[in-house]
N, C-alpha and C positions, 0 to 999 in steps of 0.2 A: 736759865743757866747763866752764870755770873765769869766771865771770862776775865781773868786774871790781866793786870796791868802788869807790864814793864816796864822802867824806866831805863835811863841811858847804860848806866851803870849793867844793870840785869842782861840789856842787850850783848853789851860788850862782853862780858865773862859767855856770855853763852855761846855764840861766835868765836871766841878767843882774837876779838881784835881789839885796835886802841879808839878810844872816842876821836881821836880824828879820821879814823879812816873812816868811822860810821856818820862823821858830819861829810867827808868828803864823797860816801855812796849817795849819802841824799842833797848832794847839791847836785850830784850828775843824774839824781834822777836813777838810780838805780837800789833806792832801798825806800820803802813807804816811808811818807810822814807823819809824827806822831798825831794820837787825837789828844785835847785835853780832857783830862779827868774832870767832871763833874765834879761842882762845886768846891773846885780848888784850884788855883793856878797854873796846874801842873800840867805838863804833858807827857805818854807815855804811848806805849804802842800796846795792841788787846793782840795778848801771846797765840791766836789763832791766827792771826793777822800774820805774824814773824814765823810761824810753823808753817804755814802755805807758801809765803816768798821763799823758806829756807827750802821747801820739798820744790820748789819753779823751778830755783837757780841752780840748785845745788844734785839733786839726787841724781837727773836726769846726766850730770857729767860725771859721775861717779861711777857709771855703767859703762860708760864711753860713747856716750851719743852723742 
């Protein structure tokens, strides 16, 4: 199964934040760092990867736990 890449851009719109706060979660260590893409420069985050941290962080306070 081929798991979709994100890149920064993708991340941000999904979240609805600005790329600095998404540089500013993963210097504090509070948001995975990307992998690079195979056979290109790039790096991106594998969208299963950002749907599991997004169900950690986020669901569990949404209930009010």
């Amino acid at each position: 199964m081929n798991d979709k890449i994100l890149k920064t851009k993708d991340i941000c719109e999904l979240l609805q934040i600005s790329q600095t706060t998404l540089w500013r979660w993963r210097k504090a260590g509070q948001f995975p760092e990307p992998s690079r893409i195979p056979h290109t420069s790039y790096q991106g985050w594998h969208e299963k990867t950002v749907k599991q941290w997004f169900k950690t962080n986020f669901t569990n306070k949404c209930k009010g736990e």
